[in-house]
N, C-alpha and C positions, 0 to 999 in steps of 0.2 A: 494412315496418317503418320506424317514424320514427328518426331521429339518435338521440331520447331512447330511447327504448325498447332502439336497439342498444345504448345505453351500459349502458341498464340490466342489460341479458343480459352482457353482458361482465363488468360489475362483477360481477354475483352467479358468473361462472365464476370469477373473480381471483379473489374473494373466499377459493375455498377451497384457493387457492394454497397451496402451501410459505412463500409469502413471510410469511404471514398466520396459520401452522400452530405451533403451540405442537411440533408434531414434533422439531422443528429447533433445540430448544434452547438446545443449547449459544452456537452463532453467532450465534442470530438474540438472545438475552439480552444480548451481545457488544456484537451490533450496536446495537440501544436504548440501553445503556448507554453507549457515545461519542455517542448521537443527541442525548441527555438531555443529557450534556453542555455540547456545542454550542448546542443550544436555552436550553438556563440564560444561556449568558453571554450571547448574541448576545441574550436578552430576557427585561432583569431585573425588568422590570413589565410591566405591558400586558396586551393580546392577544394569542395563538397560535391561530394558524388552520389546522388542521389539513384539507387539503381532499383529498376521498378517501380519509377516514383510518378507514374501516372500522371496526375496534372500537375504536380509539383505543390501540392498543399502543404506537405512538409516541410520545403526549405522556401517557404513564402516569404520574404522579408530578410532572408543574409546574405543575398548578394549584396556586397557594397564596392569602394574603388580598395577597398584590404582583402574580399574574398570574392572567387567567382564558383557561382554553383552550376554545374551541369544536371537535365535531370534524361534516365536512360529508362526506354520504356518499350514494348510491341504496340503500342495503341497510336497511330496519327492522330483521332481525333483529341485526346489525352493531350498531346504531346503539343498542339496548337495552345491549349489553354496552358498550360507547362514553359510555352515560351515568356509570357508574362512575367513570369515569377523568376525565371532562372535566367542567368546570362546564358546557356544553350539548353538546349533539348535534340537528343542523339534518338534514333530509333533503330532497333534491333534487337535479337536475342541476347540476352541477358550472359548467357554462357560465353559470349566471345565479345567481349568487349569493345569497343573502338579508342581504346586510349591507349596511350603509350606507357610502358610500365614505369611504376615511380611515380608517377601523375598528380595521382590525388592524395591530400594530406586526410580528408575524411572521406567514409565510404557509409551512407545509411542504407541499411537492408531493412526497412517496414513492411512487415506482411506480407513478402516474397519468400523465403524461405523455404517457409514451411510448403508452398507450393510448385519448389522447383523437382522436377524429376531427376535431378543430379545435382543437391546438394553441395557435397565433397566439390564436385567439378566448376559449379558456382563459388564455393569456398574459395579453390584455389586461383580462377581469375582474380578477384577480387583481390588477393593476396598481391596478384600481380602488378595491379595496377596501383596499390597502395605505395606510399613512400613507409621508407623501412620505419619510420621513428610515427606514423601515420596511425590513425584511428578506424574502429570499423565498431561501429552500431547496427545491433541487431534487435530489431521487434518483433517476436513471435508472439503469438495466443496462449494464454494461460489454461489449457485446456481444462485443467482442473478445477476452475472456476466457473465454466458453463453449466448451466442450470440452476446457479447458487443465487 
């Protein structure tokens, strides 16, 4: 099995996470709703780039005619509900981006991270495709907290 293809099998397990689960409403609407937030201020025009952003629950509601959000994912079927919410939806591997560098003035990494096999390597697209004076949001798991 190739790099891409592992990722691809992992995304589509993520995919039907809890994290990802309209189950979980109450927190997880909670949650969006400070994410929204955050995202409004840190980027009041531009690009948001949403990368691994599955159906695009996260930047649900900022696209406007001052900001266009992309969301970039392995999953089609994700990526169908994704259009709704974002002005595009890109599909591919996450490590090679399809944007031109400079692009985005924000970049959300939500619970990708931690599950890419090349980190560093994801780090540094991402760098790539940010504008220099550009933002990058990262949500990992508090591992420390599981079980508590």
């Amino acid at each position: 099995m190739t790099r891409a293809s592992n990722w691809q099998t992992q995304a589509e397990v993520w995919g039907s996470d809890a994290l990802h689960d309209s189950r979980h409403d109450g927190m997880a609407r909670q949650v969006r709703r400070g994410m929204t937030m955050l995202l409004k201020k840190l980027c009041l025009s531009g690009v948001i780039l949403d990368v691994g952003g599955y159906r695009g629950l996260q930047v649900e509601g900022l696209a406007s005619s001052q900001r266009r959000v992309a969301v970039h994912d392995l999953s089609l079927p994700a990526l169908r509900e994704a259009r709704a919410r974002a002005s595009l939806a890109t599909y591919g591997d996450i490590h090679l981006l399809p944007y031109a560098g400079g692009s985005a003035d924000l970049v959300l990494l939500s619970h990708v991270l931690e599950h890419s096999p090349k980190p560093a390597g994801l780090l540094n697209e991402i760098k790539r495709v940010l504008k220099p004076a550009g933002h990058l949001v990262v949500v990992v798991p508090n591992m420390a907290s599981l079980g508590q």
